[in-house]
N, C-alpha and C positions, 0 to 999 in steps of 0.2 A: 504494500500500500504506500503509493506517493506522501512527501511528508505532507503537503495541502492539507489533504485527505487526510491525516492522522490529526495533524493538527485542531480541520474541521468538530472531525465525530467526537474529539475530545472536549471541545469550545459547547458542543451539546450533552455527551455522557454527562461532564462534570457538573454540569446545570449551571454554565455561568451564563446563557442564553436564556434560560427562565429568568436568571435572578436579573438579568438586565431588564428584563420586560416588568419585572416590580422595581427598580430603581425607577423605570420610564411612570409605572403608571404614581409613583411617590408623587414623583415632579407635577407630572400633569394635574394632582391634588394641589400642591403649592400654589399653581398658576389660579386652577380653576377657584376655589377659595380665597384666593387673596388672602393668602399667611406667607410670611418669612420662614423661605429653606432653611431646613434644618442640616448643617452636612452631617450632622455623625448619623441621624437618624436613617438618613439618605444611605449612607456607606456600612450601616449596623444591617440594615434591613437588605443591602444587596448582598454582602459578604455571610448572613444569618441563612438567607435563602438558599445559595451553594453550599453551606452544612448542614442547612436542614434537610434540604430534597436529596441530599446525594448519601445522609443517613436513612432516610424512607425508600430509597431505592435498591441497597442496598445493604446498610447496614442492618435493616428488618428482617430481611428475608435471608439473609446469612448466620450460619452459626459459628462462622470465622470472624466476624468483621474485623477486628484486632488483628489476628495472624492471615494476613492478607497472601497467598501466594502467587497468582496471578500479578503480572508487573504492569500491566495496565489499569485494573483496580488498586492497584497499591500506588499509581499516582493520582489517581484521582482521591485517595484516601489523604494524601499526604497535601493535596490540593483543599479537600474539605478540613482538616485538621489548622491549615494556614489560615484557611478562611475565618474559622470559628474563631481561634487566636485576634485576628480583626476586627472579627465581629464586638468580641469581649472588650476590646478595648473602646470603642465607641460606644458602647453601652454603657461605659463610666460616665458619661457625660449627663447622664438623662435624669428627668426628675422623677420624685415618688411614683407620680401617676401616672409614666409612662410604665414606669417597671412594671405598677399593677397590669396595665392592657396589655403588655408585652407575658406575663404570667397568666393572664386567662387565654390571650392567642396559644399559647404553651399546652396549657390543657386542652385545646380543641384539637391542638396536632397532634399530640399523644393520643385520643379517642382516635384519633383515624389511622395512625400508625400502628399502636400498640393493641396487642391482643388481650383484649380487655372484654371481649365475650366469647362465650362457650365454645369448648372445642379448639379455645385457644384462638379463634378468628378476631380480627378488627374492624372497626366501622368502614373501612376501605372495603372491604368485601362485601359492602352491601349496595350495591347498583344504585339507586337513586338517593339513598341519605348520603352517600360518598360527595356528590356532586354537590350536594346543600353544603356539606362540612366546609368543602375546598371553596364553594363562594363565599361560604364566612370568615373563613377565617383572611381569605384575600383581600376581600371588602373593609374588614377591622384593622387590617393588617397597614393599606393602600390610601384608608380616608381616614380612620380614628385615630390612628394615632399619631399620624401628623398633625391633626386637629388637636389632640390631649395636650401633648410637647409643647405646642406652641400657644397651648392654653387659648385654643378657639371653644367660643362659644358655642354651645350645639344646637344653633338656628337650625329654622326650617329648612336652609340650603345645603347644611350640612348634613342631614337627615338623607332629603332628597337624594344626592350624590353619593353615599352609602347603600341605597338601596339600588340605586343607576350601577353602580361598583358590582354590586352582589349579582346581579340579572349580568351585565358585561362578562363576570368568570360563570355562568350557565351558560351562554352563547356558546366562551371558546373550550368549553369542554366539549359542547356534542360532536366536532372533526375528533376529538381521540377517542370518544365514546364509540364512534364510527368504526373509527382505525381499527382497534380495540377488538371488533366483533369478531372477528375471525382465532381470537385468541383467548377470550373467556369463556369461563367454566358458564356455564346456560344460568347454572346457580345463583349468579353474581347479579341475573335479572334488572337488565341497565335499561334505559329508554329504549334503545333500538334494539334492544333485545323482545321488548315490552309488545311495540309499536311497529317496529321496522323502521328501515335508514327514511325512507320518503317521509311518512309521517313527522318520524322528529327533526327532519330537516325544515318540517312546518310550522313545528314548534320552535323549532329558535327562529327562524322570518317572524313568527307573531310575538317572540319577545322581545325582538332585535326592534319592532318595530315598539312596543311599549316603550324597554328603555331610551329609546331617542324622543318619544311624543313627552313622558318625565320631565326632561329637558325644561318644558314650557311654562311647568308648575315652579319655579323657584322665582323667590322676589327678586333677587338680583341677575339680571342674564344680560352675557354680556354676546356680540356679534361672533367671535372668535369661539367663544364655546358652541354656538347654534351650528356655526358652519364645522369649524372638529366633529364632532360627534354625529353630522350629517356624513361627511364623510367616513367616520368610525364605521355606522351602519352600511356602510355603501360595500366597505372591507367585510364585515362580516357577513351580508348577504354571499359576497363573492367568495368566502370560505366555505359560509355553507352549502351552494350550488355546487361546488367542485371538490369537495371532500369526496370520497369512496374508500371504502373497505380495502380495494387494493391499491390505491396511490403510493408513489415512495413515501417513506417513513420522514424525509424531508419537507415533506408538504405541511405535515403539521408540527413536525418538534423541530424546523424554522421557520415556514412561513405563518403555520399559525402563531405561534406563539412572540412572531414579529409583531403582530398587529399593533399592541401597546406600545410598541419602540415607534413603530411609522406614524402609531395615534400623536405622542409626545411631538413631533419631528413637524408634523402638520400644525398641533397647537404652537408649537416656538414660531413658523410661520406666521402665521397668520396674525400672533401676538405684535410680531415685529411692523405687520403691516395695516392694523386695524387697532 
């Protein structure tokens, strides 16, 4: 394998591609809010994300995770291990009431990690509460607690844009939910396990389209957010038409999980010029 190539699958194995797409959607809270960047929060929550996912992915389902033999899990180990180290250190900086949110986001990921029901199974194994989990805890993750930190008030607009947050991480789960089919246990009873790929490709167009109508209801709106997030939806329609069960594995663990990077790229735009 070319180094490109190695380098690539690594820049996605290690989840520094997820975690860029929650540093992107941090920022796009920043903007959209109107609160003062926070960088540790920023650089705690992107460096936290490639130790957190790359123990859920690994470190869960191994009874190695320590004694790593594989040399390419053992750099990415050594890659999560850096991370967390980083992480910890910009989490000195935070106040009480961050640590609290940041301790109940904690519990919500251990419920979905950790085998915490019968049989030894985790809420990850349960097809549609999995997906509620991972948009809560993204949502709390992406909008509250840069609101907590920086000690925003939790108006109506903040409210709104946490539940717009929550419905955004439904959207781009259902391409992996997709993906996904041809490799879950039937048990795991996902939407499109449920439904079939067409129906809940119908379901996320009719929440794609809620979350963007949301928008309308906030006292504050500003032009740059109406036109972002029109085009947010314009990307997510165009995921979910083109998702399939058998597309490259690239389709979704880069270009979906792009979207927030391109959402972010579009709002700095448009910021710059409106």
């Amino acid at each position: 394998m070319k180094l490109p190539v190695r380098l690539f699958n690594f820049y996605l194995d290690a989840s520094v591609h997820v975690a860029l797409a929650v540093f992107a959607l941090v920022q796009i809270t920043y903007i959209i809010l109107k609160i003062e960047m926070d960088t540790h929060l920023s650089y705690y929550l992107f460096f936290g994300t490639i130790a957190c996912y790359n123990f859920i992915k690994y470190g869960v389902e191994s009874k190695k995770y320590i004694l790593v033999s594989n040399r390419y899990h053992k750099d990415i180990q050594i890659a999560s291990f850096a991370a967390l180290i980083a992480a910890l250190y910009h989490a000195c900086f935070f106040n009480y009431k961050t640590w609290l949110g940041i301790g109940a986001i904690l519990v919500l990921t251990g419920l979905y990690a950790l085998p915490v029901m019968p049989q030894g199974r985790n809420l990850r194994s349960r097809g549609l509460l999995k997906i509620f989990l991972v948009g809560l805890v993204w949502s709390l993750t992406t909008v509250m607690l840069p609101a907590i930190e920086a000690n925003k008030i939790m108006n109506w607009d903040v409210w709104v844009e946490l539940i717009q947050r929550f419905l955004l991480v439904l959207i781009l789960m259902i391409p992996f939910e997709i993906r996904d089919l041809k490799y879950d246990d039937f048990d795991l009873y996902t939407l499109p396990q449920r439904i079939g790929i067409m129906k809940t490709k119908k379901v996320g167009v009719i929440v794609t389209l809620l979350f963007y109508t949301m928008t309308f209801l906030k006292d504050e709106l500003m032009l740059n957010e109406i036109l972002g997030k029109a085009v947010l939806s314009l990307m997510l329609g165009f995921a979910l038409f083109y998702v399939k069960k058998e597309r490259s594995k690239y389709f979704v663990s880069f270009w979906v999980e792009s979207i927030p990077i391109l959402w972010w790229g579009v709002i700095l735009y448009l910021e710059h010029y409106f």
